[in-house]
N, C-alpha and C positions, 0 to 999 in steps of 0.2 A: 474823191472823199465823199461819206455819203455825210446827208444832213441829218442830223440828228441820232437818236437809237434806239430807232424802230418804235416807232410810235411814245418814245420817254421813258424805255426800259433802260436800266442802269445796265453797266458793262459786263457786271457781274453776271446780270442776270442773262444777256447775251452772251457770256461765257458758258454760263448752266445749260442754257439749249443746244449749244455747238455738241455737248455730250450726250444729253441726255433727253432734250427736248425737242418739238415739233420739227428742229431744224437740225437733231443729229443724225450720227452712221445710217439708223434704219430708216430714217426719213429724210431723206437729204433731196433738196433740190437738187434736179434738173442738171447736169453736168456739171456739180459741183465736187468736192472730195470724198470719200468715203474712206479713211483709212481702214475701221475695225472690221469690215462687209469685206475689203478687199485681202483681209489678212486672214478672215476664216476662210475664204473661197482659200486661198495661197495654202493653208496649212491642210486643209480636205485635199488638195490636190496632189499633195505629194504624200499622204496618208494613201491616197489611194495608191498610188506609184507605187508605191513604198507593198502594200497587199497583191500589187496585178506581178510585181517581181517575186516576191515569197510564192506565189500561185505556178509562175512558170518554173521556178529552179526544182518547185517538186515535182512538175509534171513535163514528160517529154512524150511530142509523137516520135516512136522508132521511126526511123528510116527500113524503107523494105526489105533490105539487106547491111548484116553487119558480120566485120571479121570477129575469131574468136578474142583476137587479142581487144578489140572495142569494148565485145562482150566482160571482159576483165575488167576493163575500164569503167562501163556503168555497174559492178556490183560494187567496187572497191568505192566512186563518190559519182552516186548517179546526179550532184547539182553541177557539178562539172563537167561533166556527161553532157548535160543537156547545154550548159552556156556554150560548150563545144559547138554542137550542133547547130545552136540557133547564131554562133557569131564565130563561123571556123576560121581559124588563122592559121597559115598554112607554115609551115617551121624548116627552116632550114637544116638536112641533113646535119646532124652531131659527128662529133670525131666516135662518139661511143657507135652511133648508126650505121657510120662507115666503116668502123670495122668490124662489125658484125656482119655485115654485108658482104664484104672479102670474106670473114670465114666461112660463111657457107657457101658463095661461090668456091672455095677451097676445097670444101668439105666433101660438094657435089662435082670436082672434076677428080680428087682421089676417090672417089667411089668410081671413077669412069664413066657418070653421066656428064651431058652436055648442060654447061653453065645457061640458066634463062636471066642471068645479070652480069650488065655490062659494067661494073665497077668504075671503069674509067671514065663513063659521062655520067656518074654522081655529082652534084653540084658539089664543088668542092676538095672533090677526089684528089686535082694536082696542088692542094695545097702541105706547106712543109710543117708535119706532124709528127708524132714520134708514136703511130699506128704500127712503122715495122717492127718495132722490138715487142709489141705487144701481141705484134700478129706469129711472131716466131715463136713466144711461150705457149701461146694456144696451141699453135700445131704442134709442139710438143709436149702439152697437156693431152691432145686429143690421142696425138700415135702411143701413148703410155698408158691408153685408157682401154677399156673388152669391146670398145665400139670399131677402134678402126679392124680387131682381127677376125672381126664380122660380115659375112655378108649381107645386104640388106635385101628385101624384095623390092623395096621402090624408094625411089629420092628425090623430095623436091615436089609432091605429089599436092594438087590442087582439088579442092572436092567442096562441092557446098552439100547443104542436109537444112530442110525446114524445119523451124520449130516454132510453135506458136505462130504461126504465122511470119514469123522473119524468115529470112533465108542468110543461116550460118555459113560464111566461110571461112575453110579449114589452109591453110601451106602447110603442110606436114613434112616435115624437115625429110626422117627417114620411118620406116618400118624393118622390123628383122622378124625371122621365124624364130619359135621359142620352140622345144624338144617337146612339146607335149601337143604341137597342131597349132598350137597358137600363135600371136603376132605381138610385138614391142614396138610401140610407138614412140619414137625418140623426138624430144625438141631440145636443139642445141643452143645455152644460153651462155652469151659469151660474158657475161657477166655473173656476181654473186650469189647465192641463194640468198632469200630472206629470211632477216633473223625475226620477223615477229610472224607467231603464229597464223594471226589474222589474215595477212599478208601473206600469207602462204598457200593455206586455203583459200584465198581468193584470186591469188594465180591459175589454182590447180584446175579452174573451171575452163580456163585454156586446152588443157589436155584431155580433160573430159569432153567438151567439141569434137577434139581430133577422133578420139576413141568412136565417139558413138557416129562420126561422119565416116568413120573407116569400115563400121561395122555394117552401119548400111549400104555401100558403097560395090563393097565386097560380101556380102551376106553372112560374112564371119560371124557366129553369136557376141554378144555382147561379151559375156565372162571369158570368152578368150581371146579379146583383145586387151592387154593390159597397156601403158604408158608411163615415160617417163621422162624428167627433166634432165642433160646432162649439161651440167655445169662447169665450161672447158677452163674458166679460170681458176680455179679449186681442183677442177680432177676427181667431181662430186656427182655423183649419179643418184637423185631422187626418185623411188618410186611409190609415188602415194596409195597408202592402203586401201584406200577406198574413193574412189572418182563416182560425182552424181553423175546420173544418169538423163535421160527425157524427161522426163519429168519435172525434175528438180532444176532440169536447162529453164523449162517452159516459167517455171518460178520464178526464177531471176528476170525474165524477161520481163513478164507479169509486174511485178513489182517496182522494176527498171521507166515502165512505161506509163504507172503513176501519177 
């Protein structure tokens, strides 16, 4: 208990200073409390947090290498892109994964190439799904389709091609000759097309990779290599008017890396 209040100050008035006076927040003794000093530092501190996170989701360093399908991925939301990167979590094969995975090992042992997947040690793979009935309509989506009465020139084919300094990789499902010298770059999606525009176009920079890693690859010119999506659950064969080129690759990147 102390003696007295402080030299005969009434309580009040040692009230007054606890806030506002020689002995409040900004002047406080010696390891006493400070609640308002410790609430601005509290609220600065997570203002800052709060600006150092808004900083990073807009800005990502690329990695030196990315597939074309990533590339899809940071134009359609490059902040999820980047929280990808900077915190990967690594995801368990989907039932939709795994059969996609069967159909193009399918796809590439009726073409009479040698499967490069082992479908059976997918995580997953002997689990009881209802994949076979989905995987039978495919393959009779696919045999009802101009693709299987085609021969291709290559299945399966692995290719990288620089740009801006990344190094693009391509799996290019198939290729076919077209009647006029040229080449069809096929990627097989076992799933729907997209119904929104936007979404479409910013798949179609998938197939624009392929294109222009096929062209230099193969020295085939650009304009005669075309591409296209087929879409084995539909029975839907997209082929977009017009696919960007280098350039407008190097854009995306550009802006991606932000």
């Amino acid at each position: 208990t102390r003696a007295g209040w402080d030299g005969g100050r009434a309580p009040a008035d040692d009230a007054r200073g606890g806030v506002g006076g020689p002995h409040g927040a900004d002047a406080h003794v010696a390891g006493g409390p400070r609640p308002l000093a410790d609430l601005e530092d509290a609220v600065e501190l997570l203002l800052e947090e709060r600006r150092r996170g808004r900083a990073g989701r807009s800005s990502v360093a690329l990695p030196a290498h990315l597939s074309a399908s990533a590339l899809v991925r940071l134009a359609a939301d490059r902040d999820a892109f980047a929280l990808q990167l900077r915190r990967p979590v690594p995801l368990a094969p989907s039932t939709e994964a795994r059969r996609g995975t069967a159909f193009h090992a399918w796809v590439e042992q009726y073409y009479g190439a040698a499967s490069l997947v082992d479908v059976d040690a997918l995580p997953g793979a002997g689990d009881e799904v209802e994949d076979a009935l989905d995987l039978d309509a495919l393959r009779a989506s696919f045999l009802a389709s101009e693709w299987a009465s085609r021969a291709p020139a290559a299945v399966e084919v692995d290719i990288e091609t620089p740009v801006a300094g990344v190094v693009l990789r391509s799996r290019i499902d198939a290729v076919f000759p077209e009647p006029d010298g040229g080449v069809v770059v096929v990627d097989w999606k076992t799933g729907r097309p997209p119904t929104d525009d936007a979404a479409a176009a910013t798949r179609e920079l998938q197939l624009a990779v392929y294109r222009l890693a096929w062209s230099r690859w193969t020295g085939t010119p650009l304009d005669l290599v075309r591409a296209a999506f087929f879409y084995v659950a539909t029975g839907t064969t997209v082929r977009p008017q017009r696919l960007v080129g280098a350039e407008e690759i190097e854009e995306v990147l550009r802006a991606g890396g932000r």
